[in-house]
C-alpha positions as CSV (number, residue, x, y, z in Angstrom):
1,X,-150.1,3.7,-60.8
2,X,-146.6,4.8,-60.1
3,X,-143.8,5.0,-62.5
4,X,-140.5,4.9,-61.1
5,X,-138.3,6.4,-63.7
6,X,-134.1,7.8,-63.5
7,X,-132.9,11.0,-64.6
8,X,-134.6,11.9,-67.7
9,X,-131.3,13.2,-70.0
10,X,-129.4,10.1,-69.6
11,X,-132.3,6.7,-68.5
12,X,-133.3,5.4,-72.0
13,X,-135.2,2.8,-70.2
14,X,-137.3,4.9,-68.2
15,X,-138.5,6.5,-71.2
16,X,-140.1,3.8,-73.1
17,X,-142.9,3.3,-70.7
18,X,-142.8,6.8,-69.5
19,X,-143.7,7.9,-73.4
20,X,-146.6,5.3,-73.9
21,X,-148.3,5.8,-70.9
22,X,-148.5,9.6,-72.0
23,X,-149.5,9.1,-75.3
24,X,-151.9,6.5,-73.9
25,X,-153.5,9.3,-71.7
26,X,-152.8,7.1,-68.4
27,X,-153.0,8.7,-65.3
28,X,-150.1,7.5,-63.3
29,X,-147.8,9.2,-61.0
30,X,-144.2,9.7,-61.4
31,X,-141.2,9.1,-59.4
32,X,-137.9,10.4,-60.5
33,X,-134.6,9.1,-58.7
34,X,-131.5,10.5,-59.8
35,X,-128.9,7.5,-61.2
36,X,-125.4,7.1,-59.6
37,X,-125.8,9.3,-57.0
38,X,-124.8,7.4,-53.4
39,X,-128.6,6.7,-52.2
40,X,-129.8,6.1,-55.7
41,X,-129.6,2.1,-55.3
42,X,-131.3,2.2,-52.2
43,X,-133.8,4.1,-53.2
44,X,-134.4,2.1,-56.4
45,X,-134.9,-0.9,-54.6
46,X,-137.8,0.4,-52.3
47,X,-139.7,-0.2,-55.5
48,X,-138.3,-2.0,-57.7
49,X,-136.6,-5.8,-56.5
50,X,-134.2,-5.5,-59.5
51,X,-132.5,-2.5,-58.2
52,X,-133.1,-1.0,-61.9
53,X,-135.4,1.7,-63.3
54,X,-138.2,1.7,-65.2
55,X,-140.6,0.0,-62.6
56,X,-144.0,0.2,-62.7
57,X,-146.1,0.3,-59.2
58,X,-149.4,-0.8,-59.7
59,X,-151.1,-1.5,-56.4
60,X,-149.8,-4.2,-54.7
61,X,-148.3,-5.2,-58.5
62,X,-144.5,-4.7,-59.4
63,X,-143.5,-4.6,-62.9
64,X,-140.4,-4.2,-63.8
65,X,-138.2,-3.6,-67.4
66,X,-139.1,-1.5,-69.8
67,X,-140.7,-4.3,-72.4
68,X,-142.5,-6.0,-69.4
69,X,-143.9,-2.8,-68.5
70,X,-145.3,-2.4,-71.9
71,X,-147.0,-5.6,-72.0
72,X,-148.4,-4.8,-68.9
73,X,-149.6,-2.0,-70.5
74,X,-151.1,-3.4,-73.4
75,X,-153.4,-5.4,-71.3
76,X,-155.1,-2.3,-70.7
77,X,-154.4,-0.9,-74.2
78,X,-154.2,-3.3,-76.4
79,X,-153.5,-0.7,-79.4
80,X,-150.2,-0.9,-78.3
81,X,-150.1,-3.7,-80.5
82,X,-150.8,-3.8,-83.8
83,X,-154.3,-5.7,-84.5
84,X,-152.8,-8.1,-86.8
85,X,-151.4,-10.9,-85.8
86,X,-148.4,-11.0,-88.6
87,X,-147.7,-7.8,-88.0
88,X,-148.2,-7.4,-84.0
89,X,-145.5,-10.6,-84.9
90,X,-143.4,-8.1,-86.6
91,X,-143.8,-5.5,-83.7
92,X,-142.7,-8.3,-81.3
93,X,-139.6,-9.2,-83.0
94,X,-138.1,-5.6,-83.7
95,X,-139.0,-4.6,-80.1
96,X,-137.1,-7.5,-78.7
97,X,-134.4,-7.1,-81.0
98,X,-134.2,-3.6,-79.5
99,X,-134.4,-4.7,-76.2
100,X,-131.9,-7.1,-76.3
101,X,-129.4,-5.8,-79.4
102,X,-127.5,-3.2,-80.1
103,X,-124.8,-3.0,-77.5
104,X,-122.1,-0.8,-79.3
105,X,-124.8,1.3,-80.1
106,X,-125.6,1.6,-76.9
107,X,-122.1,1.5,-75.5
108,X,-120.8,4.7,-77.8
109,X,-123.7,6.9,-78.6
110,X,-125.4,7.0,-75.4
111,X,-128.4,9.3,-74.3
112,X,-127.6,12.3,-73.5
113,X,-130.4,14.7,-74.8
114,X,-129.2,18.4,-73.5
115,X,-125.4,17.1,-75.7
116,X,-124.8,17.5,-79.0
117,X,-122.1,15.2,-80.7
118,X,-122.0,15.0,-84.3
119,X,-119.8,12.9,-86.2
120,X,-119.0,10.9,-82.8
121,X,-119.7,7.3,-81.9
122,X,-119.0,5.9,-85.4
123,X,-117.3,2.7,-85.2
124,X,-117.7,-0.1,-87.9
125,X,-120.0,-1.8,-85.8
126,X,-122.0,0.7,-84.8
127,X,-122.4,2.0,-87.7
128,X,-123.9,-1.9,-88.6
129,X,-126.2,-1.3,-86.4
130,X,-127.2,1.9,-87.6
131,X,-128.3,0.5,-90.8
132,X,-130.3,-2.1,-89.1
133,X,-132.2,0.4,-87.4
134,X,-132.3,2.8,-90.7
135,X,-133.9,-0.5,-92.8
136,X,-136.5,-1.1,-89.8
137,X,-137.5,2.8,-89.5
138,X,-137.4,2.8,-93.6
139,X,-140.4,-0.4,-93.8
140,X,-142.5,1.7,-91.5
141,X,-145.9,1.9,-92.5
142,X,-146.2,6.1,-91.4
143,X,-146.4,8.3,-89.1
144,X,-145.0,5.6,-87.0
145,X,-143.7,1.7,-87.6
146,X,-147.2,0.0,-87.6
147,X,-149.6,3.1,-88.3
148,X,-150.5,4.0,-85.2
149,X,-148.2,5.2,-81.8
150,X,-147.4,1.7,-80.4
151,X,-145.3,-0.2,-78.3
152,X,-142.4,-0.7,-81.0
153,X,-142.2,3.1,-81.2
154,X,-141.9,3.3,-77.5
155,X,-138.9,0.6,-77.6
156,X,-137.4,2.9,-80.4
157,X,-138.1,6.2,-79.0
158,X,-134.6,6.6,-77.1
159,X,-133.0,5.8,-80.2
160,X,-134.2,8.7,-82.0
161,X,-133.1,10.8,-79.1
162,X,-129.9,9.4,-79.8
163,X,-129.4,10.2,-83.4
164,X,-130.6,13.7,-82.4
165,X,-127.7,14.3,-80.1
166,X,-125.1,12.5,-82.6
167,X,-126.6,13.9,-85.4
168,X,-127.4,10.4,-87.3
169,X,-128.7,10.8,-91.0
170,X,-131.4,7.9,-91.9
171,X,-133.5,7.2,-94.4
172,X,-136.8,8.0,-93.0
173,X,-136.5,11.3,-91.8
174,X,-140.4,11.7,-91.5
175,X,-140.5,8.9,-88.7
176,X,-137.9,11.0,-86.1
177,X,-139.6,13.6,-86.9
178,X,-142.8,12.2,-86.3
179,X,-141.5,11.0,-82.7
180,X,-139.9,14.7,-82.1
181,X,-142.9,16.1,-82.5
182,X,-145.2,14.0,-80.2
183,X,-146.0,16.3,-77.1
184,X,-145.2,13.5,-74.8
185,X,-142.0,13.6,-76.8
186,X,-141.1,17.3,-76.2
187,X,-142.5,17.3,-72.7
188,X,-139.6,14.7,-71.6
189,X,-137.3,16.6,-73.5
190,X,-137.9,19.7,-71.6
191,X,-137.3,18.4,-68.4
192,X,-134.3,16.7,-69.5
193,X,-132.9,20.1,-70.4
194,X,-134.2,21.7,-67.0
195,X,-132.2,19.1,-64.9
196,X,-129.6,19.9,-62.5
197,X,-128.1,16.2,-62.2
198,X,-124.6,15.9,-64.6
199,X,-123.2,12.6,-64.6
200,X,-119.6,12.6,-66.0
201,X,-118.9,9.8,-67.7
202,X,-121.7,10.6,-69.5
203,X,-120.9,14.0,-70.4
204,X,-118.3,14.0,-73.2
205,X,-116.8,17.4,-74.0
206,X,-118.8,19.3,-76.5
């Protein structure tokens, strides 16, 4: 398999699948294409018909978006998912909620893992969505939200990348850490620090 991923400080995306497939212990191979550079597009669309990253190559089988990836993956894996059906339910909702939520999140703490940027971002509504997130990481069932590494987690992992670089307090501090300390975890955080790529508009003054 081939995962097509962008630069790994800033593409939240990429690194939901990019994570699980680690901690999965799936042998894929890995494509990195730098984002807003002036071939990136093109070079994303050799792969992937959306012209985004994450895409998943997979033979003649394209997948594409970070949660359709993950499906994908769980056809495989099915672990990804917890085994009972309320609370693979449960795992459903929260990771579509993430998928599809928390724009002003998105929009003024974005990931930017080399940065640090404490006490920025805060608006009224992000900091709603904040305690969203706090109450779902505070009902997790431990290490992780269902038990066991899973597909949620992957959905969630660029947020706790996130509250690292803006220095976010929440309740459960034991899940973050949890997801800091998986090697998959650090591994795509030392890369992120290694890379030579700055985008701008992403780089706020320190």
């Amino acid at each position: 398999m081939l995962l097509v991923i962008g630069n790994k400080n800033y593409s939240s995306w990429s690194l939901r699948p990019w994570l699980a497939m680690k901690v999965l212990g799936l042998a894929f191979d890995e494509k990195r294409i730098p984002l807003y550079g002036p071939a990136a597009k093109g070079e994303i669309l050799k792969h992937s018909p959306s012209g985004k990253v994450p895409c998943l190559v997979d033979g003649s089988l394209v997948v594409w978006d970070s949660l359709a990836i993950l499906e994908y993956l769980a056809e495989r894996r099915p672990q990804l998912w917890p085994a009972d059906a309320a609370e693979r339910a449960r795992a459903r909702s929260i990771s579509a909620e993430m998928h599809s939520g928390f724009a002003n999140l998105r929009n003024h703490m974005g990931m930017n893992v080399r940065k640090r940027y404490p006490g920025r971002g805060r608006t009224p509504e992000v900091l709603e969505e904040i305690k969203r997130i706090d109450a779902i990481w505070s009902q997790a069932k431990g290490p992780f939200l269902f038990g066991a590494f899973g597909a949620a987690d992957a959905m969630y992992a660029p947020v706790v990348l996130r509250f690292r670089t803006y220095e976010v307090r929440v309740s459960n501090r034991e899940y973050a850490e949890a997801m800091l300390a998986l090697p998959a975890m650090r591994e795509w955080i030392d890369a992120a620090e290694r890379e030579p790529e700055t985008i701008p508009q992403f780089d706020l003054p320190e």
